[in-house]
DOZA-406827 format. One record per residue (C-alpha): residue in three letters; chain; z, y, x. Coordinates in Angstrom, 3 decimals. Layout:
<rs>
<'Ala', 'A', <Z, Y, X>>
...
</rs>
This chain:
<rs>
<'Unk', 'A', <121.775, -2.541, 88.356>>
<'Unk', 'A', <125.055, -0.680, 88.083>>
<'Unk', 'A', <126.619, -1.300, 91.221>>
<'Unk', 'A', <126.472, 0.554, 94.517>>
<'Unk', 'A', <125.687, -0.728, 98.372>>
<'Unk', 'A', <128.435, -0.098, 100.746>>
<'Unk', 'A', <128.103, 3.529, 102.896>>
<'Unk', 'A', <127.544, 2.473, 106.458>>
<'Unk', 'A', <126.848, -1.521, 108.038>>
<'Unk', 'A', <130.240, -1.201, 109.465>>
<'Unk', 'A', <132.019, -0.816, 105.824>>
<'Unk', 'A', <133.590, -3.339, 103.803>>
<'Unk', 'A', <131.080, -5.604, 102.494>>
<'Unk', 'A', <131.142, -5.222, 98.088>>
<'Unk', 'A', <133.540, -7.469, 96.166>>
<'Unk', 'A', <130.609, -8.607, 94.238>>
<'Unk', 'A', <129.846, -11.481, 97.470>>
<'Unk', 'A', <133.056, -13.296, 97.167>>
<'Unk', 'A', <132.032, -14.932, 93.717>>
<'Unk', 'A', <128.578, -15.441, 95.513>>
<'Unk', 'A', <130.335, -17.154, 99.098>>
<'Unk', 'A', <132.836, -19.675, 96.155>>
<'Unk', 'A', <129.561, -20.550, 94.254>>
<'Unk', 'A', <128.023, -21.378, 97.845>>
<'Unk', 'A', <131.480, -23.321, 98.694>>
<'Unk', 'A', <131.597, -25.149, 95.002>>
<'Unk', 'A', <127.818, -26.150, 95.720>>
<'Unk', 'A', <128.278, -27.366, 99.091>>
<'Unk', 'A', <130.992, -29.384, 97.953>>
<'Unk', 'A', <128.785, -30.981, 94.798>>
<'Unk', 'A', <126.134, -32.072, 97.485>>
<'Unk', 'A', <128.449, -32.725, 100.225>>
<'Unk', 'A', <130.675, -35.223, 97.360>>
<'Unk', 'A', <128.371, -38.118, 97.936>>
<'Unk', 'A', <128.404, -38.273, 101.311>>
<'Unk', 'A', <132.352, -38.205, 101.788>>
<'Unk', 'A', <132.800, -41.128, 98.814>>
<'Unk', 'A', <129.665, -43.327, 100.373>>
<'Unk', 'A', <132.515, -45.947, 100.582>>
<'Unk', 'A', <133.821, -46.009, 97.174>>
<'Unk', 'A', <130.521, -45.574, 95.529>>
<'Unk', 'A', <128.984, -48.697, 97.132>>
<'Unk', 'A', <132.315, -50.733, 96.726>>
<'Unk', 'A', <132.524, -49.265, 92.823>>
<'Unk', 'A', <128.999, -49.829, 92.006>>
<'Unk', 'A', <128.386, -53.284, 93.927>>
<'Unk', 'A', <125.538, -52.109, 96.014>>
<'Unk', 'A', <124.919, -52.084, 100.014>>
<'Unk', 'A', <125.801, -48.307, 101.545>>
<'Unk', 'A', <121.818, -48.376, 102.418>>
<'Unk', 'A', <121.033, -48.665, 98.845>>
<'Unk', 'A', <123.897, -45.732, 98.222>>
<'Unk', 'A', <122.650, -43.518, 100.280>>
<'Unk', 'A', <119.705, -43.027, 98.258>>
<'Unk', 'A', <121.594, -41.114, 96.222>>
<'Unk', 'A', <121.619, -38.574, 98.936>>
<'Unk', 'A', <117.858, -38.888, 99.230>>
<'Unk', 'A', <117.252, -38.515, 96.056>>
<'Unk', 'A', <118.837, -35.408, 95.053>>
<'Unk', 'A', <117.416, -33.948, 98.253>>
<'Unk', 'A', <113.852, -34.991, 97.563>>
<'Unk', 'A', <114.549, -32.871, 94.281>>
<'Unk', 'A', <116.183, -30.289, 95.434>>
<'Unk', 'A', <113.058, -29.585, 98.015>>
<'Unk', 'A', <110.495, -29.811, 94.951>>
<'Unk', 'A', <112.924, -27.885, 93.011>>
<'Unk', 'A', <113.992, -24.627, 95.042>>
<'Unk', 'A', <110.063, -23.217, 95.566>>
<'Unk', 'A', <109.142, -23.963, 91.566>>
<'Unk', 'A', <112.265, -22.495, 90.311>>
<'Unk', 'A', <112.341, -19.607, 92.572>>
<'Unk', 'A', <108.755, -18.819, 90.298>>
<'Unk', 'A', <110.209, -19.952, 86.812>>
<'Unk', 'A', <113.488, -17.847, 87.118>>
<'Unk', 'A', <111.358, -14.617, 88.621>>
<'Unk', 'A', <112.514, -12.199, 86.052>>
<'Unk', 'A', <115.772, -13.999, 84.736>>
<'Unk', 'A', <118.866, -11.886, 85.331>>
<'Unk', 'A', <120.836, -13.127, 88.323>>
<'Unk', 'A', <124.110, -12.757, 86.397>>
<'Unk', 'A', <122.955, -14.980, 83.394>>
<'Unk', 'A', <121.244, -17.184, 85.465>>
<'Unk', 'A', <123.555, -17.850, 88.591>>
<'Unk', 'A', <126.360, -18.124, 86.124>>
<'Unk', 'A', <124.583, -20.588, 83.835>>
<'Unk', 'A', <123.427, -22.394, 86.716>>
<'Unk', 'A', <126.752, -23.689, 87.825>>
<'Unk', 'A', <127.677, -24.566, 84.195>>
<'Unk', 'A', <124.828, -26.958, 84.018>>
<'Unk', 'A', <126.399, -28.212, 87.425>>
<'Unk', 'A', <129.805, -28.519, 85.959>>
<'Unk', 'A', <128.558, -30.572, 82.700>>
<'Unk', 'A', <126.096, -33.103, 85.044>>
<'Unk', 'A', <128.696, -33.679, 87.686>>
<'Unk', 'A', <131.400, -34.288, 84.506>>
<'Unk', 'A', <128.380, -36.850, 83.167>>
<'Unk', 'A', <127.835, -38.226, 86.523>>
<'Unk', 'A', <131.736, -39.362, 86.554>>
<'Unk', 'A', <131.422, -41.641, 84.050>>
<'Unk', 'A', <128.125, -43.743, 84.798>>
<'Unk', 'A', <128.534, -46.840, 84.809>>
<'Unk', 'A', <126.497, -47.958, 87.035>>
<'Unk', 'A', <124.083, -47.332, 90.056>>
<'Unk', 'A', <120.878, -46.756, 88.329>>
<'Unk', 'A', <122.352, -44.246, 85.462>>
<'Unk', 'A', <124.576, -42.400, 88.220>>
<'Unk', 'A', <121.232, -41.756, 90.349>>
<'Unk', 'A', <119.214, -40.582, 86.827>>
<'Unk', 'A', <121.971, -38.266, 86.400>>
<'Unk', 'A', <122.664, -36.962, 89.983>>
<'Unk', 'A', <118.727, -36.034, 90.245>>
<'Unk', 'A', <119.487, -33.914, 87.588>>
<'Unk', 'A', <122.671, -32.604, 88.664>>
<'Unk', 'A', <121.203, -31.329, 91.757>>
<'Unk', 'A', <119.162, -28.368, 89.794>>
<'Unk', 'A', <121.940, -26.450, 90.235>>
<'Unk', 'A', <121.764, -26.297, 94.238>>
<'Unk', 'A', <117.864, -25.997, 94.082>>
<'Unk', 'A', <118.510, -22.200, 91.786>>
<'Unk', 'A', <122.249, -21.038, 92.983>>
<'Unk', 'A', <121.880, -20.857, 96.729>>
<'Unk', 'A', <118.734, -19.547, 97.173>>
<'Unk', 'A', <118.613, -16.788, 94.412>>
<'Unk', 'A', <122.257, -15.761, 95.520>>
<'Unk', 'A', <120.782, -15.027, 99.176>>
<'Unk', 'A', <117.496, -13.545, 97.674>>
<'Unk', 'A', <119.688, -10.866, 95.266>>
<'Unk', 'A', <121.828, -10.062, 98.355>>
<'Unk', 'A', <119.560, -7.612, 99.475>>
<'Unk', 'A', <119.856, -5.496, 96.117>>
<'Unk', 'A', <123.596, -5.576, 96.974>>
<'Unk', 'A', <123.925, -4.346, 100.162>>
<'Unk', 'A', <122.339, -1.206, 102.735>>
<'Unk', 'A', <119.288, -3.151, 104.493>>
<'Unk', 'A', <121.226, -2.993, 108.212>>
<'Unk', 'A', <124.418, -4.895, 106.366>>
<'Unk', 'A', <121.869, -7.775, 105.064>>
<'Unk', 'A', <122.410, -9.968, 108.270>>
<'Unk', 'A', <126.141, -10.239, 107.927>>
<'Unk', 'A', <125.920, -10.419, 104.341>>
<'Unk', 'A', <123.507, -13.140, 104.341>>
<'Unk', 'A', <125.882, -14.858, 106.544>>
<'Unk', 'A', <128.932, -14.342, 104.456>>
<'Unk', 'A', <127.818, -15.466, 101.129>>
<'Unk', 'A', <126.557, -18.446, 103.528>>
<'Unk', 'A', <130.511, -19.189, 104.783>>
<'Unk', 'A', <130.877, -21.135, 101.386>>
<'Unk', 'A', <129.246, -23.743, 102.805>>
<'Unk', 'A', <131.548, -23.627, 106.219>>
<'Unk', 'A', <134.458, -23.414, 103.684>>
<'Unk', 'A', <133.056, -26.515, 101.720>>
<'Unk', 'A', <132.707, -28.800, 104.751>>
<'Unk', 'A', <136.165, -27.324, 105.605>>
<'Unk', 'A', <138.215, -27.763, 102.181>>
<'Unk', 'A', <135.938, -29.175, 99.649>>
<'Unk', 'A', <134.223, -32.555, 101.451>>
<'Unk', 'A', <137.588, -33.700, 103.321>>
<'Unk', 'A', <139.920, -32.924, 99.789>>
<'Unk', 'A', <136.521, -35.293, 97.870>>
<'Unk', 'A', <136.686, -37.665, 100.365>>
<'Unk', 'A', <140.622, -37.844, 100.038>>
<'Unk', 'A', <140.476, -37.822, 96.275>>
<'Unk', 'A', <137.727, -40.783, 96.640>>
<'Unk', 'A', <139.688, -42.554, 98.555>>
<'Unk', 'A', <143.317, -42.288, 96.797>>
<'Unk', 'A', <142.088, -42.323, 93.098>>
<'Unk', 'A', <137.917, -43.352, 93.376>>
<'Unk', 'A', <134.845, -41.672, 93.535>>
<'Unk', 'A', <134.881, -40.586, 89.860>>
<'Unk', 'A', <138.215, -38.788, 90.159>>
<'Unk', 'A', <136.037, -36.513, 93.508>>
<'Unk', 'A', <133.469, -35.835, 91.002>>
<'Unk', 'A', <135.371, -34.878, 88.438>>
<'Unk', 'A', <137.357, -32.367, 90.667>>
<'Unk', 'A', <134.101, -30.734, 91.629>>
<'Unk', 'A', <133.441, -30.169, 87.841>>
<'Unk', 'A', <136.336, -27.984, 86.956>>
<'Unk', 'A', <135.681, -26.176, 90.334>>
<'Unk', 'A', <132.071, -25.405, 88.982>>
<'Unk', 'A', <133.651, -23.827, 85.866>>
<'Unk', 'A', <135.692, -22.228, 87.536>>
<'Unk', 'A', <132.636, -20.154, 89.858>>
<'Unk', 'A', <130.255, -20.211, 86.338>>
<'Unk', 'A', <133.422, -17.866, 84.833>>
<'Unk', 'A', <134.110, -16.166, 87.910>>
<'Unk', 'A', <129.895, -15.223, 88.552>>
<'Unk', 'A', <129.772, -14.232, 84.478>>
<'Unk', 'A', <132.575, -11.666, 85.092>>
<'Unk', 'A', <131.631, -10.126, 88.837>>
<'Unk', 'A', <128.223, -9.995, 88.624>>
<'Unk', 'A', <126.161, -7.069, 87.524>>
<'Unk', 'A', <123.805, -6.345, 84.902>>
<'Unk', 'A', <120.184, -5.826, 85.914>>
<'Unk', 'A', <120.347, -7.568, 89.474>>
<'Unk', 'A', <116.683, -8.589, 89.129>>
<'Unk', 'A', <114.579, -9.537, 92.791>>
<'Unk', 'A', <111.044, -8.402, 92.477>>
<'Unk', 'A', <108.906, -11.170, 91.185>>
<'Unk', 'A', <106.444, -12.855, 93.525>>
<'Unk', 'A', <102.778, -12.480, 92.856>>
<'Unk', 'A', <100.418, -14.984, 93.702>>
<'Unk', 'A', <99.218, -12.917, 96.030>>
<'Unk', 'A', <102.741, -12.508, 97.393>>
<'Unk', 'A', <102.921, -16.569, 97.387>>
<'Unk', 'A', <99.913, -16.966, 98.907>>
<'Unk', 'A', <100.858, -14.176, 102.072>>
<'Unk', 'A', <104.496, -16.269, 102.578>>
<'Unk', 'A', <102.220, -19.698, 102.822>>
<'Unk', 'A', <99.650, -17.992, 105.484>>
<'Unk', 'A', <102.138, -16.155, 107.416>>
<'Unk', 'A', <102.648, -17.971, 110.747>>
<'Unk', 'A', <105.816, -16.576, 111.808>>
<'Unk', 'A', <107.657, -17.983, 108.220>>
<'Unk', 'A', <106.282, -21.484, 108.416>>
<'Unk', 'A', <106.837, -21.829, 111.511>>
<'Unk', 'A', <110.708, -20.880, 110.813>>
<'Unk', 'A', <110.508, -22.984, 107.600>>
<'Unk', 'A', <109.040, -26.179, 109.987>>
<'Unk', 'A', <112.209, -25.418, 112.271>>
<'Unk', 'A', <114.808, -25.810, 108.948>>
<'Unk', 'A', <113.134, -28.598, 108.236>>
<'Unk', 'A', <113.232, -30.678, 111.888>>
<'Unk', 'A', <116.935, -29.723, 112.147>>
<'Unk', 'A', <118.095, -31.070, 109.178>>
<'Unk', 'A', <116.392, -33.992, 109.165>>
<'Unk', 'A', <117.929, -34.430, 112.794>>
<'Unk', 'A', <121.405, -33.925, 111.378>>
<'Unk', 'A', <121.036, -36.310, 107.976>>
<'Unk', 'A', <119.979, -39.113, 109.978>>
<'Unk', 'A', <123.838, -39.866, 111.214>>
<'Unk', 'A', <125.970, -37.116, 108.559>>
<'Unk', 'A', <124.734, -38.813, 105.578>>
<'Unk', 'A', <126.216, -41.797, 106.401>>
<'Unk', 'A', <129.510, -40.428, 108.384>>
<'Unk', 'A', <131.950, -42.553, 105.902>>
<'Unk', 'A', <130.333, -46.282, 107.031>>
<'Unk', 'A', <129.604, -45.185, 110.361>>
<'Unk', 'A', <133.270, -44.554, 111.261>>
<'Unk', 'A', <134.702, -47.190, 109.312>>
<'Unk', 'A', <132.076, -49.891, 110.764>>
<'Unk', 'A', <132.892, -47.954, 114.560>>
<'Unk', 'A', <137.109, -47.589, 114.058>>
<'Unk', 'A', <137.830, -48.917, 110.970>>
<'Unk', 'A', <138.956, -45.288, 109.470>>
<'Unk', 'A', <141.244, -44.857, 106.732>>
<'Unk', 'A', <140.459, -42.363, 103.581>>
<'Unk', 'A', <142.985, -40.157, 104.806>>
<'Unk', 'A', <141.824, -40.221, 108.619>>
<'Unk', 'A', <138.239, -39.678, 107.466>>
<'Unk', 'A', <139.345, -37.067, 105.867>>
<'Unk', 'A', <141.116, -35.083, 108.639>>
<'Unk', 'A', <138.074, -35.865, 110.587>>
<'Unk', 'A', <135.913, -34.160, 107.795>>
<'Unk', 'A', <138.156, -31.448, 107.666>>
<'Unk', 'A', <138.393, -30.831, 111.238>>
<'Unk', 'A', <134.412, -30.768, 111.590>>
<'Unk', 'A', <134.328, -28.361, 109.029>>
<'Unk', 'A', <136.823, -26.349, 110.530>>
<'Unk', 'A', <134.167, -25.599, 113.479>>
<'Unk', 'A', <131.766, -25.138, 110.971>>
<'Unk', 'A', <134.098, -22.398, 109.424>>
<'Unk', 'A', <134.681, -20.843, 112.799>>
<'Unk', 'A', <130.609, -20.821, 113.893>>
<'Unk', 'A', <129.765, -19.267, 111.001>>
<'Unk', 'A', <131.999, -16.738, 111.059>>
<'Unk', 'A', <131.302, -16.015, 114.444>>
<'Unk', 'A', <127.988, -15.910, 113.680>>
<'Unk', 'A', <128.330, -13.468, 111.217>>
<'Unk', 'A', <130.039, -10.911, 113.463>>
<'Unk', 'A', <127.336, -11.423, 116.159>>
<'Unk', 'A', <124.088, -11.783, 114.356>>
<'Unk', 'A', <123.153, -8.329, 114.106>>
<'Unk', 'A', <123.834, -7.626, 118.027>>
<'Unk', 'A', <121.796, -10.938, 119.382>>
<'Unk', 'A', <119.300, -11.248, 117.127>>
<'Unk', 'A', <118.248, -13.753, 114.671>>
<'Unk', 'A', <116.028, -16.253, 116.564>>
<'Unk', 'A', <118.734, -16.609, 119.023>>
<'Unk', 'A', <121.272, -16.998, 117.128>>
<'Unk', 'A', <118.979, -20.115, 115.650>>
<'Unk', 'A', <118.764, -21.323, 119.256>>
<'Unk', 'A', <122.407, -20.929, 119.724>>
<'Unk', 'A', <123.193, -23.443, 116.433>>
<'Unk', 'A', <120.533, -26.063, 116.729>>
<'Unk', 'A', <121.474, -26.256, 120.574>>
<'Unk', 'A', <124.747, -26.915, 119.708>>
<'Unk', 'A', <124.169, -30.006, 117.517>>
<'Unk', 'A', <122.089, -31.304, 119.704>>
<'Unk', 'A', <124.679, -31.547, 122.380>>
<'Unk', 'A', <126.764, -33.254, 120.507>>
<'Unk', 'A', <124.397, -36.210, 119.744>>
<'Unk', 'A', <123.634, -36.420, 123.163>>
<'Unk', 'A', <127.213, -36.913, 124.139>>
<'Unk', 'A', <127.982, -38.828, 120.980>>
<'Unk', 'A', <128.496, -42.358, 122.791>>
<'Unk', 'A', <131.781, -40.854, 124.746>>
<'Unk', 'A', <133.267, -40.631, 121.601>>
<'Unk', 'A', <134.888, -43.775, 121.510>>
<'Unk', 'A', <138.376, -43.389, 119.832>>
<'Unk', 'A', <139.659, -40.800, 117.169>>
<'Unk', 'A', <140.107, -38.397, 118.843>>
<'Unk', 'A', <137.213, -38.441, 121.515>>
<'Unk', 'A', <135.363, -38.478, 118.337>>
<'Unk', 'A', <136.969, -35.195, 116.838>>
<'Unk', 'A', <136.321, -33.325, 120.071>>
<'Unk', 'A', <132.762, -34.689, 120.597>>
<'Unk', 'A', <131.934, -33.113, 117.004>>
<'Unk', 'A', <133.212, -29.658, 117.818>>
<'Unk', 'A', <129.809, -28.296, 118.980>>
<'Unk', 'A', <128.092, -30.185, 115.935>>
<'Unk', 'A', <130.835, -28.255, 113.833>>
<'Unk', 'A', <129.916, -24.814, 115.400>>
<'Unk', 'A', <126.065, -24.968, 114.947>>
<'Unk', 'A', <125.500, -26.453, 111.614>>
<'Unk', 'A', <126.242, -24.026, 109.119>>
<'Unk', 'A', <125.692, -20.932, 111.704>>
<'Unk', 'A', <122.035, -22.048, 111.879>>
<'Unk', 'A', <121.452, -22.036, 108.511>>
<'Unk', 'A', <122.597, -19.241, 107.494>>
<'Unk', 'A', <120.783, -17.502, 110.384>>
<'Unk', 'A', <117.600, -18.912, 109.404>>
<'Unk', 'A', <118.026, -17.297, 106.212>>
<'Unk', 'A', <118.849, -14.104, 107.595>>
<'Unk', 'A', <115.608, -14.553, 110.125>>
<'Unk', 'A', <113.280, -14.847, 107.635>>
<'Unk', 'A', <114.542, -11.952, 105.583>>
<'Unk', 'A', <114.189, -9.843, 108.845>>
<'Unk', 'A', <110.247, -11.228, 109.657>>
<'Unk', 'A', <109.672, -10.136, 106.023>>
<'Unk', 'A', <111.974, -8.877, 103.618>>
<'Unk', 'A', <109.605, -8.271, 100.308>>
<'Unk', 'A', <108.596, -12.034, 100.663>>
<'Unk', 'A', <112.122, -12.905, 100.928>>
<'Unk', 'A', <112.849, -14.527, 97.569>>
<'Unk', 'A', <109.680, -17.177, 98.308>>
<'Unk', 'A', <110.683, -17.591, 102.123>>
<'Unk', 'A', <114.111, -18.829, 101.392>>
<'Unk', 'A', <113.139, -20.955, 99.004>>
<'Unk', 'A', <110.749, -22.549, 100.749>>
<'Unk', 'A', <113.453, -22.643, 103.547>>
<'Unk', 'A', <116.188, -24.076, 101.047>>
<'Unk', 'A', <113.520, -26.807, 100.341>>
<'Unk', 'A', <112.716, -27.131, 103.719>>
<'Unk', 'A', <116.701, -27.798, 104.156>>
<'Unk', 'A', <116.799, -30.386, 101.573>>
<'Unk', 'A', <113.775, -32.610, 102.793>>
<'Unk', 'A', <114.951, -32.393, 106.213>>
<'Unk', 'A', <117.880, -33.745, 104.327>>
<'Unk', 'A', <116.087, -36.486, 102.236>>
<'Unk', 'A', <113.826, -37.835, 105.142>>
<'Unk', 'A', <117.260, -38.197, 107.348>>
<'Unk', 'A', <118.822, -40.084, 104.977>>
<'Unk', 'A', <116.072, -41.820, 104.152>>
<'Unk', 'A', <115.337, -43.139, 107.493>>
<'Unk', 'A', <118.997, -43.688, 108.277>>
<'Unk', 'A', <119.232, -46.221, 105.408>>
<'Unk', 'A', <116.645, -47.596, 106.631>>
<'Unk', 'A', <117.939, -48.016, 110.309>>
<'Unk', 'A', <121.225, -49.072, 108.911>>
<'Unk', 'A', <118.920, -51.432, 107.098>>
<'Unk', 'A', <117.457, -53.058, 110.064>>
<'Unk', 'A', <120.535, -53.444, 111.600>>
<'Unk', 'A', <120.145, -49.512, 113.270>>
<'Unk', 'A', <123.578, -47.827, 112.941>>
<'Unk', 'A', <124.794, -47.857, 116.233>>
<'Unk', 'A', <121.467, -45.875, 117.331>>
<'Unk', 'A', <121.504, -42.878, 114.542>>
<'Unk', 'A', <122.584, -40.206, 116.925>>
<'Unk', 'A', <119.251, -40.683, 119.407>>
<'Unk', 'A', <116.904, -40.575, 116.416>>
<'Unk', 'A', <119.211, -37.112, 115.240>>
<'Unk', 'A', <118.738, -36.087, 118.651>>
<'Unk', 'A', <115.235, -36.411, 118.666>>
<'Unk', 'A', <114.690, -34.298, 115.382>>
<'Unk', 'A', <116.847, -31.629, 117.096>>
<'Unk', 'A', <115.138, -31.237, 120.279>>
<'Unk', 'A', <111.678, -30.862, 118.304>>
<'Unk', 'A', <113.381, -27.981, 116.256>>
<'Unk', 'A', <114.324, -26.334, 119.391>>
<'Unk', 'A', <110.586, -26.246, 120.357>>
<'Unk', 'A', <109.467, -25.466, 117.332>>
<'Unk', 'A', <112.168, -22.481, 117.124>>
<'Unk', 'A', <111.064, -21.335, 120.793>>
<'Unk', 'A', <107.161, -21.417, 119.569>>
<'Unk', 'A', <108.041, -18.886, 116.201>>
<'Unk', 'A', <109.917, -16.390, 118.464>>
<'Unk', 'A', <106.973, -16.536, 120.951>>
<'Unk', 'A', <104.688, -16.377, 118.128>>
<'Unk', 'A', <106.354, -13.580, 116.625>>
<'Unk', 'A', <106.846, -11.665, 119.881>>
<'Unk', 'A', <102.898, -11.581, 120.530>>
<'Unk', 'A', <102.428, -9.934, 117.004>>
<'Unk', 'A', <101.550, -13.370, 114.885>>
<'Unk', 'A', <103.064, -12.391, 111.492>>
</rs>
C-alpha cells in the first residue's frame, strides 16, 4: 500500500476518502432511484405501485445474499481494481436497465444491477481502516458514510425530478454517467496494494458466534425494516395523501435528505466522544419519533417538519453501526459489515415487502405504526447488545 495514515485523529482526514464518500453518494442514489420514480415506473410499465415496489424488494433480497458471499469471493482482490470495476458494472446495468421494456426484463436486470451496492459499500468501509490511524476510524467510517446523506440530499430529489419532468428512464440514465464518473475517479485515487486481511473460516465462524456482533447485526436489521415499510413507497403515499407534484416531491426529498446530511455530519464530529452504541440509540430514537407523530403531518409543510427527526437519524445510525462493530472487533471487521450491509438490505426487502402488501390490502394509511413497531424492537434490541457487551459477552 503506498499511501500514509494521517499523524494525529485530529488531522485532516486523507484525500483518498472523498472518491470513497462520491462512490457511497453515486450508490445511494442507484438504490435510492427506484424509490423516488415509483410513480413513473408503475404508470410507464402498466403495473399497480404494489407490484412496483418489488423492484425494491428484489434488489434488496439480493443485495442481503450478496454482501456476506462477496465479501469471501473478493477476499484478496485489490480494492482499487475492484471498487473501481465495481461501479462500472453499475454504470453498464443501470444504462441496460433504461431501456427495458417492460416490468419483468427491468426487474431481471435491476437484480443484477444491484451487485454493485452488495461489493462497493461494504469493502470501501472494510479498507478504511488500512487508510487511516485506528483512533481516526470512527469519523472516517462516518465520512465515507456522508455519501449516502449527500445522496438522499442531491441524488434521490434531482432522480425523482428528472422522473418526473422527462420519465423514469431519463433518472436512470443520469445515475449511469454518475457511476462512470466515481469508476474513473476510484481508478485514479485509489492505491495500489489496499488489500483487507482475508477471513478464515475460522474467522467466519468467530463473527457468527460472537454475541455482541449479531446482536448489532439483528439491530440493522429491525431498523431498516421499520423504515422501508413507509420510505419505499414515499412517492404514492404523498401523492395518494396531498396529491404532490414531481417537483414538490422532490423538495420534500431533498429537504429530508438535508437532515440526513446534517445528522450525519453531526454524527461524525461526535461519535468518538459519546460512544458508538449511543450514538445508535440517538438515530434509531429519532426515527421512531417521527412515526409516532407522523399523523400531525397533515399538509406540506407539517409533513416536512414532522420528517426532520426521521432525516437526522437515518443515515447517522448507519453509519454508526458500522463504526460499532468495527470498535467490538476490528480484525472481524470486513465479515461484520457485511453481514451488517446485508442485514441493511433485508431489513430493506422485508419492509417493502410487507408494505406492498399492506398497500395491497388496502393498508397505506397505517405504514407508519407497523415502521414504528420495527423501530421500537431495534431500540430493545440495541439496549440488550450494549448490556450484553458491558457484562463482557463478546
Amino acid at each position: 500500500m503506498t499511501s500514509t495514515p494521517a499523524k494525529s485523529s485530529s488531522a485532516a482526514l486523507p484525500k483518498v476518502l472523498w472518491p470513497l464518500l462520491f462512490g457511497n453518494f453515486v450508490i445511494g442514489t442507484g438504490v435510492m432511484i427506484v424509490p423516488g420514480t415509483l410513480n413513473e415506473i408503475s404508470t410507464s410499465l402498466g403495473v399497480s405501485v404494489a407490484v412496483a415496489g418489488q423492484l425494491i424488494a428484489a434488489a434488496a433480497a439480493v443485495m442481503c445474499i450478496g454482501a456476506p458471499l462477496f465479501a469471501t469471493f473478493v477476499a484478496g482482490w485489490d480494492r482499487r481494481r475492484l471498487l473501481a470495476l465495481s461501479m462500472l458494472w453499475y454504470a453498464v446495468f443501470l444504462g441496460l436497465s433504461a431501456l427495458m421494456p417492460d416490468f419483468g426484463s427491468l426487474l431481471v436486470v435491476r437484480v443484477l444491477t444491484v451487485v454493485s451496492p452488495a461489493i462497493f459499500t461494504p469493502q470501501a468501509a472494510a479498507c478504511v481502516g488500512l487508510l487511516v490511524l485506528p483512533e481516526q476510524r470512527g469519523r472516517a467510517i462516518t465520512f465515507v458514510f456522508l455519501g449516502w446523506s449527500v445522496a438522499s440530499v442531491l441524488g434521490m430529489p434531482i432522480g425523482a425530478l428528472i422522473g418526473g419532468m422527462f420519465g423514469w428512464r431519463s433518472a436512470f440514465g443520469f445515475v449511469a454517467l454518475l457511476s462512470l464518473l466515481s469508476a474513473v475517479w476510484v481508478w485514479r485515487s485509489m492505491p495500489n496494494g489496499v488489500k483487507p486481511p482475508a477471513l478464515s473460516r475460522a474467522a467466519w465462524a468467530e463473527t457468527f458466534q460472537s454475541r455482541a456482533l449479531m446482536l448489532c447485526v439483528a439491530v440493522t436489521l429491525l431498523y431498516s425494516a421499520g423504515q422501508f415499510v413507509l420510505f419505499s413507497y414515499f412517492a404514492p403515499y404523498y401523492k395518494a395523501m396531498l396529491n404532490i407534484t414531481p417537483l414538490q416531491l422532490s423538495l420534500l426529498f431533498a429537504w429530508f435528505g438535508a437532515f440526513g446530511l446534517i445528522g450525519n455530519i453531526f454524527m461524525s464530529r461526535q461519535i468518538d466522544r459519546i460512544g458508538a452504541p449511543s450514538a445508535v440509540m440517538w438515530g434509531v430514537g429519532s426515527m421512531a419519533l417521527s412515526l409516532l407523530i407522523w399523523p400531525l403531518g397533515t399538509s406540506l409543510v407539517l409533513v416536512a417538519l414532522v420528517m426532520v427527526p426521521w432525516g437526522l437519524g437515518c443515515f447517522s445510525s448507519n453509519s454508526a453501526q458500522q463504526a460499532r462493530l468495527v470498535g467490538i472487533a476490528p480484525a472481524l471487521a470486513s465479515g461484520s459489515i457485511a453481514l451488517n450491509s446485508s442485514a441493511m438490505y433485508a431489513g430493506q426487502a422485508l419492509g417493502a415487502g410487507s408494505g406492498g402488501w399492506l398497500i395491497a390490502h388496502g393498508g397505506m394509511y397505517s405504514l407508519h405504526w407497523f415502521g414504528l413497531v420495527g423501530l421500537l424492537a431495534a431500540m430493545a434490541m440495541s439496549w440488550w447488545a450494549t448490556r450484553q457487551r458491558a457484562h463482557g459477552t463478546v
